[in-house]
C-alpha positions as CSV (number, residue, x, y, z in Angstrom):
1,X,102.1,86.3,126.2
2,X,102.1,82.5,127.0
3,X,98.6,80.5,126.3
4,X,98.6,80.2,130.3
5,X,99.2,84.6,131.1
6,X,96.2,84.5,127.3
7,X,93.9,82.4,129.8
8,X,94.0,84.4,132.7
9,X,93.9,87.7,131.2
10,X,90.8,86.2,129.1
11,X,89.3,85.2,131.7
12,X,89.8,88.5,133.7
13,X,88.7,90.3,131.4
14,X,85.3,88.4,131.2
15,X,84.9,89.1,134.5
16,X,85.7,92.3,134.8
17,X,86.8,94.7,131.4
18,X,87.3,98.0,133.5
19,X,90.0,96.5,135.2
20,X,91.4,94.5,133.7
21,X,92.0,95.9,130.3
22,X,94.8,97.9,131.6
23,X,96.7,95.0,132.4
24,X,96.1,93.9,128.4
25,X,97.5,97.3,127.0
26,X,100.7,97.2,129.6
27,X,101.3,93.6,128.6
28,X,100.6,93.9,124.6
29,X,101.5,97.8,124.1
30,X,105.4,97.7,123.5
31,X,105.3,94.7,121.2
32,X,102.2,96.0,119.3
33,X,104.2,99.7,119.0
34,X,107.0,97.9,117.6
35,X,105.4,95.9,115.1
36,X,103.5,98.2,113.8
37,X,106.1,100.8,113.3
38,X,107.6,98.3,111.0
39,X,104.9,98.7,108.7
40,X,104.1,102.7,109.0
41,X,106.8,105.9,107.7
42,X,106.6,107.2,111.6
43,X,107.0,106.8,115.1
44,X,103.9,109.4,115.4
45,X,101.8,107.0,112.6
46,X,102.3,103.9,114.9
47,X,101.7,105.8,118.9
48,X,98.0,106.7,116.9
49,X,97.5,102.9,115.7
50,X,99.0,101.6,118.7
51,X,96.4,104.0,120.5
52,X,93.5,103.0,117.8
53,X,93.7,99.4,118.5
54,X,93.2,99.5,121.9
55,X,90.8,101.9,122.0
56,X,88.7,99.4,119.3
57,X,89.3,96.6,120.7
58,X,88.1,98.1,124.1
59,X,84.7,99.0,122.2
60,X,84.5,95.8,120.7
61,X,84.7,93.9,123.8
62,X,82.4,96.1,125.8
63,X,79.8,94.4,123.7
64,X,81.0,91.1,124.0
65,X,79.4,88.1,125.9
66,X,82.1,87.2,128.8
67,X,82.1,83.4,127.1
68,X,82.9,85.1,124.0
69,X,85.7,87.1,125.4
70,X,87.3,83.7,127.2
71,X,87.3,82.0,123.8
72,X,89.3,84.9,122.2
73,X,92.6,84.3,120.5
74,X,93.7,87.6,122.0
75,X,97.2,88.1,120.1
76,X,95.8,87.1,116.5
77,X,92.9,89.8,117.3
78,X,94.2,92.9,118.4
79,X,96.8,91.9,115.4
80,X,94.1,91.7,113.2
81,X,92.7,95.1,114.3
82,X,95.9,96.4,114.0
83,X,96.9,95.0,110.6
84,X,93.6,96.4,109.2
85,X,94.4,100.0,110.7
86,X,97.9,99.8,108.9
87,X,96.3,99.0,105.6
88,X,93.8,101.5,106.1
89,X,96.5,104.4,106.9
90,X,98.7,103.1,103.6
91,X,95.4,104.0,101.7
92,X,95.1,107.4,103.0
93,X,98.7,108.3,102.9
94,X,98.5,107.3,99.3
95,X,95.9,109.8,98.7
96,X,97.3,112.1,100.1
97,X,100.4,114.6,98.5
98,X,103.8,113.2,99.7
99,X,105.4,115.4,102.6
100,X,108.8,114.6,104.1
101,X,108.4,113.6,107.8
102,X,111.2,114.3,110.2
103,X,112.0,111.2,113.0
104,X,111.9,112.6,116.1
105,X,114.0,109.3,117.6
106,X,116.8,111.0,115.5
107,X,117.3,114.2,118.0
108,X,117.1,112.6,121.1
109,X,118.9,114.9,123.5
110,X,120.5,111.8,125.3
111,X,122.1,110.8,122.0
112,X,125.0,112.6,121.2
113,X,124.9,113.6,117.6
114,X,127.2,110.5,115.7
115,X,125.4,108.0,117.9
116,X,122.5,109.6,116.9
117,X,123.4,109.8,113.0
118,X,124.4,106.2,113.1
119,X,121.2,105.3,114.6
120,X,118.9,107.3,112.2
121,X,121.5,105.6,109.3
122,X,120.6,101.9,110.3
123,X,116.9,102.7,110.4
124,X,116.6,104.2,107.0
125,X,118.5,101.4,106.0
126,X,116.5,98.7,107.3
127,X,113.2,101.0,106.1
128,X,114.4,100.9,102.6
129,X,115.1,97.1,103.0
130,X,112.1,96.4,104.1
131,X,110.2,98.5,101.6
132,X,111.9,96.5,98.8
133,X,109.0,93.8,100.3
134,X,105.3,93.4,98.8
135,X,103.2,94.4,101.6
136,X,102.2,91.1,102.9
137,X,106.1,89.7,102.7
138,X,106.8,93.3,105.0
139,X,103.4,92.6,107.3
140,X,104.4,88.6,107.6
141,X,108.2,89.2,108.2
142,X,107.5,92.1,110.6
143,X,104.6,90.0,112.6
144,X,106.8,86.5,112.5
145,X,110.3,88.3,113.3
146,X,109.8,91.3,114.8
147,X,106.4,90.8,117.2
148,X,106.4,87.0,117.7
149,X,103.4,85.8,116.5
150,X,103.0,82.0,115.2
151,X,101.9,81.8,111.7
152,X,98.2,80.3,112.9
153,X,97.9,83.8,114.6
154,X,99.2,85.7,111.6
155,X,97.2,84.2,109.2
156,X,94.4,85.5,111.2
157,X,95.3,89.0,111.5
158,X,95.7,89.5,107.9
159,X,93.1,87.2,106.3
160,X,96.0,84.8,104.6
161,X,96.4,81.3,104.1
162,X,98.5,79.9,107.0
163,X,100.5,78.2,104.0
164,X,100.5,81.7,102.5
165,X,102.1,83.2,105.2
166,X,104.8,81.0,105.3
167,X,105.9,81.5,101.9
168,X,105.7,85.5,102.3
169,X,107.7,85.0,105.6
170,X,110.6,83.0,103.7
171,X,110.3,85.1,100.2
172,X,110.6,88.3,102.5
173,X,113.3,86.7,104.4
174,X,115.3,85.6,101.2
175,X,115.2,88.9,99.9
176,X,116.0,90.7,103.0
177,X,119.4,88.2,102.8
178,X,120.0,89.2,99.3
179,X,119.7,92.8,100.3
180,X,122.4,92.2,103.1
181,X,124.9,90.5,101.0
């Protein structure tokens, strides 16, 4: 979202949540689903985040003033809702007994079954990459690189230094090179 397409949808949805907050899923969903599939094992552990966030943040605004709505920095919190809901599903999974999980993105009928193998290849390759990351490196590369956001607005989702962002997003980089090479 532009700061101009932030100010209008702020200020709609000061004036009116019910409808308007439709227009912030359609606008925010695929890139918040993306992002945060970078930082879950599945594609069913990110629709229920994806789903979680907006259903919070919905809550969260139903109680909020309409001025205080207008002065949101609407990116940087639904990130931070959603960067809080990742941590808080790596602490359960780590609870809990490890299970194998099957990707249902791998049998898509529309795939034919190399594409499909090649496909399901690449991601595990690019998982294990990326799990060679601390956490914060994986959440700051996946937020910079993958969704978009400016470091101000990262630093803001996950309670980091703006400075300290910046050096997880170039360590993370530099050892996703390495990995590459």
């Amino acid at each position: 979202m532009t700061l101009d397409t932030v100010a209008i949808v702020n200020n709609r949805l000061a004036t009116n949540l019910d409808r308007a907050f439709p227009d912030l899923v359609r606008e925010m969903q695929g890139g918040l689903y993306s992002g945060v599939r970078q930082m879950v094992p599945s594609s069913a552990d990110a629709e229920d985040i994806t789903q979680e966030v907006f259903i919070r943040a919905y809550r969260a605004m139903a109680d909020y003033s309409p001025e205080r709505i207008r002065q949101l920095n609407l990116r940087g919190w639904i990130w931070t809702i959603a960067v809080n809901l990742c941590r808080n599903a790596a602490r359960s999974r780590s609870r809990r007994p490890r299970t194998v999980e099957l990707d249902r993105d791998a049998f898509a009928p529309e795939r034919g079954p190399e594409a499909s193998a090649v496909l399901a290849d690449e991601n595990r390759q690019w998982a294990d990459r990326l799990a060679r990351l601390s956490d914060a490196q994986r959440t700051a590369v996946v937020l910079r690189h993958v969704v978009g956001l400016r470091y101000v607005d990262i630093a803001e989702a996950t309670g980091r230094a703006e400075g300290t962002v910046k050096a997880d997003v170039h360590r993370g980089i530099a050892i996703l090179k390495e990995a590459l090479t």
